[in-house]
C-alpha positions as CSV (number, residue, x, y, z in Angstrom):
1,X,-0.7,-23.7,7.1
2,X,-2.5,-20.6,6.1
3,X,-0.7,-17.3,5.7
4,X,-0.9,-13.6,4.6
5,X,0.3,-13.1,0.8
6,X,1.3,-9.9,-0.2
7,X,1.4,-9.0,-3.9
8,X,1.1,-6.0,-6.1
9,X,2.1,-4.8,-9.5
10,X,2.8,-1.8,-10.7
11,X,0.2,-0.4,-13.0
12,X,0.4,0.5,-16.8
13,X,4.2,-0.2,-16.0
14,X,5.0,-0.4,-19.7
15,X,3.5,3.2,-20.6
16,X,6.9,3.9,-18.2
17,X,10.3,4.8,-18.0
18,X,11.5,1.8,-17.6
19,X,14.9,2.2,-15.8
20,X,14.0,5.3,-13.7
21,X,11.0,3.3,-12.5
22,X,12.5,0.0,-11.7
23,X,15.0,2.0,-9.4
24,X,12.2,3.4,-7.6
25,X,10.6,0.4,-7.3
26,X,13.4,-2.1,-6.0
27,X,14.6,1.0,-3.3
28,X,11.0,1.6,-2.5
29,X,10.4,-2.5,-1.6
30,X,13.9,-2.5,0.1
31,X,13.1,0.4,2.0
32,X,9.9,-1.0,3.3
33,X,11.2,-4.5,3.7
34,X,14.1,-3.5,6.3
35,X,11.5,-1.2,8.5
36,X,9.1,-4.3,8.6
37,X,12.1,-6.8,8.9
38,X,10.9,-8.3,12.1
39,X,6.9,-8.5,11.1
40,X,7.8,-10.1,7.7
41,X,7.9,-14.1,7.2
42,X,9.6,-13.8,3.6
43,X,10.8,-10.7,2.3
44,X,8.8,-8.7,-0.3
45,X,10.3,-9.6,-3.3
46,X,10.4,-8.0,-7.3
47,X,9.0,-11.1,-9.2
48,X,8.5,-10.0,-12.7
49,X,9.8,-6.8,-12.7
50,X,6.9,-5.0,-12.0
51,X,5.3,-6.8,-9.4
52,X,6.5,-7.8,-5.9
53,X,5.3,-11.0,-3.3
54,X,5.8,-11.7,0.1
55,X,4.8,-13.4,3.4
56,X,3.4,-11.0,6.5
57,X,3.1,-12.5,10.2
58,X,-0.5,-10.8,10.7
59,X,-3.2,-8.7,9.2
60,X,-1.9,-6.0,11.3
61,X,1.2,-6.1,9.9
62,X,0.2,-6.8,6.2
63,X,-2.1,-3.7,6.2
64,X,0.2,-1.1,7.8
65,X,2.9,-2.1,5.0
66,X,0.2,-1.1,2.3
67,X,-0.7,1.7,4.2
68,X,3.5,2.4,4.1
69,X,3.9,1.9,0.4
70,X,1.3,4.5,0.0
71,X,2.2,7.3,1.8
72,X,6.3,6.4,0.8
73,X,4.7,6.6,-2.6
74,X,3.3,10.3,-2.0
75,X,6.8,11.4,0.4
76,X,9.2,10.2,-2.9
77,X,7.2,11.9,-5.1
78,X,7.0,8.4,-7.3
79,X,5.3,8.0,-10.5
80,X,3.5,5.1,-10.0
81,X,0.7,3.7,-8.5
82,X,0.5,0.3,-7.2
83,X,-2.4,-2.4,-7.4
84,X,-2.7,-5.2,-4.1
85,X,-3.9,-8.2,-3.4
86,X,-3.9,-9.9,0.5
87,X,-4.5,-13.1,0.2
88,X,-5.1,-15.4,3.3
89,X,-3.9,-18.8,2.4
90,X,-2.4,-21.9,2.5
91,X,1.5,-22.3,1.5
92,X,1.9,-25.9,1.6
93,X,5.9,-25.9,1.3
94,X,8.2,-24.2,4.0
95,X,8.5,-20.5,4.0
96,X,11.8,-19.0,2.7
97,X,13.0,-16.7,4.9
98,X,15.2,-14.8,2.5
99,X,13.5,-14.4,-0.6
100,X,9.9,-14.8,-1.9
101,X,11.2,-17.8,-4.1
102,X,10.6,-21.5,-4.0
103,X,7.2,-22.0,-2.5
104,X,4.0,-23.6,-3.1
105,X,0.3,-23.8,-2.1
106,X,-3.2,-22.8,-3.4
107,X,-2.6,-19.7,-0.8
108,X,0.0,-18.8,-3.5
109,X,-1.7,-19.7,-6.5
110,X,-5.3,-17.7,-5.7
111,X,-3.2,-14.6,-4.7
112,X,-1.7,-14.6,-8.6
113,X,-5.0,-15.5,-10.1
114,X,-6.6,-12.4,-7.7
115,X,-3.9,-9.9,-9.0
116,X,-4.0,-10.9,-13.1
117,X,-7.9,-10.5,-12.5
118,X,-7.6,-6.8,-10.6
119,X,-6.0,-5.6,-13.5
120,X,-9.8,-5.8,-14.8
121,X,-11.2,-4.2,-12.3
122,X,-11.8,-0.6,-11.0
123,X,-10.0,-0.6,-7.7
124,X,-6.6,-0.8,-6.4
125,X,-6.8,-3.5,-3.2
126,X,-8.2,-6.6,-2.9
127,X,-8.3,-8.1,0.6
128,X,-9.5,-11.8,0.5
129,X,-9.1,-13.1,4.4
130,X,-10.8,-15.7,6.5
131,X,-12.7,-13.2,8.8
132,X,-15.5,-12.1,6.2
133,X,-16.4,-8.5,8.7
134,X,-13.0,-7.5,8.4
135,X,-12.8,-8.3,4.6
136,X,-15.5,-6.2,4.1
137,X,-14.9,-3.0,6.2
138,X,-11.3,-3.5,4.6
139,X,-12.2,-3.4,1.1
140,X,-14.9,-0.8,1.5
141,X,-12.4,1.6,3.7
142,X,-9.9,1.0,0.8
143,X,-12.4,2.0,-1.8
144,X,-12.6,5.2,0.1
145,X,-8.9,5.8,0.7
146,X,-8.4,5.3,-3.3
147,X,-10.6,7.9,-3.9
148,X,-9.1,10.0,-1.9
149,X,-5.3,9.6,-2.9
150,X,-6.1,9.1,-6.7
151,X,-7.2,12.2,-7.0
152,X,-4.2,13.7,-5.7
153,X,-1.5,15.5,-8.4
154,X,2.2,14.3,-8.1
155,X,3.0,17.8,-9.3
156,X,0.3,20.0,-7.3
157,X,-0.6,17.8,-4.3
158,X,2.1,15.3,-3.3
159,X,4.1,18.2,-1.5
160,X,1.5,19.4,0.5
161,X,0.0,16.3,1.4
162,X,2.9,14.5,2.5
163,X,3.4,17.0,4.9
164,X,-0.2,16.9,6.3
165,X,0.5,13.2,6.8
166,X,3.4,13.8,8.7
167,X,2.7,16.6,10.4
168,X,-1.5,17.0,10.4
169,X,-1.4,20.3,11.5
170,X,-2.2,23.0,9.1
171,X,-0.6,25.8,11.5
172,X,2.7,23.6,11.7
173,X,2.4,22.6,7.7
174,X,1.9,26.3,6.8
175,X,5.1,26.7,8.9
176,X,6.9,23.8,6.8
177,X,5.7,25.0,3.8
178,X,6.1,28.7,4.0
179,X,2.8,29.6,3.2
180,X,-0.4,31.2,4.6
181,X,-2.2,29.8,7.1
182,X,-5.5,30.7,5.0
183,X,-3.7,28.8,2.0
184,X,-2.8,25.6,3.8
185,X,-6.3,25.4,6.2
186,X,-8.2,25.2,2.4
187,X,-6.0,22.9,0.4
188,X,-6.5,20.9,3.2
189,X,-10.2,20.9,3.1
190,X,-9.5,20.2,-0.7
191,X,-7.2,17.6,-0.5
192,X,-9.7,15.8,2.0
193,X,-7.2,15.6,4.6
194,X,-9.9,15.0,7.8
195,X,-11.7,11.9,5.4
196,X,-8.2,11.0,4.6
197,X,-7.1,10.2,8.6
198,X,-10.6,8.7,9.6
199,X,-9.8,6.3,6.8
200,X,-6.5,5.2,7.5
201,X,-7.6,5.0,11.1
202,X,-11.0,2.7,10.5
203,X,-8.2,0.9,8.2
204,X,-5.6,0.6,11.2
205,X,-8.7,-0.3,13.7
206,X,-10.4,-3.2,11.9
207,X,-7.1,-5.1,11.7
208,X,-6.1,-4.8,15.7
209,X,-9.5,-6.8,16.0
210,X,-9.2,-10.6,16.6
């Protein structure tokens, strides 16, 4: 039966600190695995110490907890960024329902040759699904949305733009922030804020199409 593989890896792990980042890391996936408990087939799980698997219900699902890791990446302040693959395949073997362990299928095995290859190529997400429109748009909105958030400075930006995803408003942000108005209304033209929320929703919108 064909499912939705997550998995990502952490990237240039080893140019880290190690134990600082592995703590980040296992609270960030446990964090995201008990909001996503009940959309989640078998549990992201830390594989290699820098990398994670699971098993999503839906695209929908799958998608949004990218989307989450993300933006809980920016709200943390964490030092990494992380490279996915969403694979739609076959897991020939019952699905473990309390840890990513102890299952097989080509669904499986293409999702782990897909992530070792990424880490020769430019971008961050790789979305490999049945429905070829959707892979497209996907990939292409996530090209877009990398570009966007790459650029962004853990020490300048993160801040600012965590509370623009929260919040949107620049008036309310300013507010948050105690800052101008005039200061917040052009970091967020800077930061690319407005490209930044037609993204995520084109992102959001392709996957609630069956």
């Amino acid at each position: 039966m064909k499912h939705y593989i997550l998995m990502a890896d952490i990237i240039n792990s080893g140019k880290k600190e190690q134990k600082p980042l592995m703590e980040d890391f296992k609270n960030l996936i446990e964090e995201v695995n008990e909001i996503y408990k009940a959309d989640i087939l078998s549990p992201l799980t830390i594989t290699l110490g820098d990398e994670f698997q699971g098993v999503i219900k839906n695209l929908a699902a799958s998608i949004q907890i990218i989307l989450t890791l993300e933006e809980y990446s920016i709200h943390k302040k964490l030092n990494f960024k992380l490279r996915y693959v969403l694979n739609q395949g076959e897991i020939e073997t019952p699905v473990n329902k309390k840890i990513a362990y102890e299952m097989l299928g080509s669904g499986l095995t293409e999702a782990r040759l897909k992530l070792n290859d990424s880490k020769y190529k430019k971008f961050r997400f790789n979305i490999a699904i049945d429905n070829l429109l959707q892979q497209s748009i996907l990939n292409d909105s996530f090209i877009i949305f990398e570009n966007i958030t790459d650029k962004w400075s853990l020490k300048n930006d993160y801040e600012l733009a965590s509370n623009f995803i929260q919040f949107k408003d620049y008036k309310i942000v300013s507010e948050k922030m105690n800052k101008t108005r005039s200061l917040i209304w052009k970091r967020e033209k800077t930061l690319h804020m407005e490209s930044y929320y037609a993204t995520k929703n084109i992102i959001q919108t392709i996957t609630s199409i069956k």
